[in-house]
Structures are given as structure tokens and as C-alpha cells.
C-alpha positions, 0 to 999 in steps of 0.5 A: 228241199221243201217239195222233196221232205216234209218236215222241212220248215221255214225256219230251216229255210229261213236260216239256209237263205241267210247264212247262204246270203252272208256267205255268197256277199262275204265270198264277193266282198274278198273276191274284190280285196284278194290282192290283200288277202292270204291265206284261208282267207285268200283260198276262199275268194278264189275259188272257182265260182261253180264249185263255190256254189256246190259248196254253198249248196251242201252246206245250205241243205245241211244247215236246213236239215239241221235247223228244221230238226232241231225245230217244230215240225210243220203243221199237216197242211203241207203235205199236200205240197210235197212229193210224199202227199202227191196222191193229195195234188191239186190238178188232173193227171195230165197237169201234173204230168206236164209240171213234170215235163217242165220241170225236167226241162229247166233242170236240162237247161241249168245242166247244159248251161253249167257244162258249157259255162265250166 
């Protein structure tokens, strides 16, 4: 999130990290007692793990966007480091262009292992 907006901090993230930390082994400690659970309780340690983490994932992006709103801003020296300061990135084209590359290929990869997987 951070490469993609840059008043992103690492408070934000800090606090998206922990609280999606806190969730996932909170989901896993009732996935394993979900015989004695019902409920709300019951509904959250069974849901699927893949829309689990879609969940986890939105509510994480919108944790950090708040907490980073609500903190100091990051100092300028990133901007360097986010798609907006691109102009301002370190390495040649053809560097940049082959990070590009690889990016969108893992981003390939994880697609095609969610759909074969679900």
C-alpha cells in the first residue's frame, strides 16, 4: 500500500500488521474449538479461509488508511519509493521496465493459484 500512496506511514502499517496478526491467529485458535462454539463466534471460525482473507485484507487497508490519516504525514524522502516519485527511481528504464515484468508476473502466479485452489 505504501508503494501505491504516499502518506501511507509505518504507523498505519504497524497497526494494519497487528491487528491482522490478532485476527488471523484469533480466526485459527476458534477454527480449532469450533465444536464448542456458535454463534457469531461459530460463523467467524468457519468461514472459508479464501474469503477470510479478502476480509482481512480490506478491513487491514482500511485500518491503514485510517491510522495514517489520523497520524503524521511521512517525511519527503519517500517519495522516491512510491509510484507517484516514479520520475525520481533509482535504475535505468530497462530496469524498471523488467521490475514491471516481474511484478506482473507473481501477480499472475498468486491469481492462478487462488483460482485453482477455490
Amino acid at each position: 500500500m505504501g508503494v501505491l500512496w504516499r502518506r501511507a506511514n509505518a504507523k498505519g502499517a504497524v497497526a494494519a500488521l497487528g491487528a491482522g496478526l490478532v485476527l488471523g491467529v484469533g480466526r485459527l485458535v476458534l477454527e480449532v474449538q469450533a465444536a464448542e462454539l456458535e454463534g457469531v463466534l461459530l460463523t467467524f471460525a468457519t468461514i472459508n479461509f479464501l474469503h477470510f482473507a479478502v476480509l482481512l485484507f480490506v478491513f487491514s487497508v482500511a485500518l491503514l488508511v485510517v491510522v495514517s490519516v489520523l497520524s503524521e504525514a511521512p517525511k519527503h524522502h519517500v517519495d522516491a519509493l512510491t509510484l507517484a516519485g516514479r520520475g525520481a527511481a533509482p535504475g535505468t528504464a530497462g530496469q524498471r521496465r523488467f521490475d514491471l515484468a516481474a511484478s506482473l508476473c507473481v501477480l499472475m502466479l498468486v491469481i492462478l493459484a487462488w483460482v485453482y485452489f477455490s
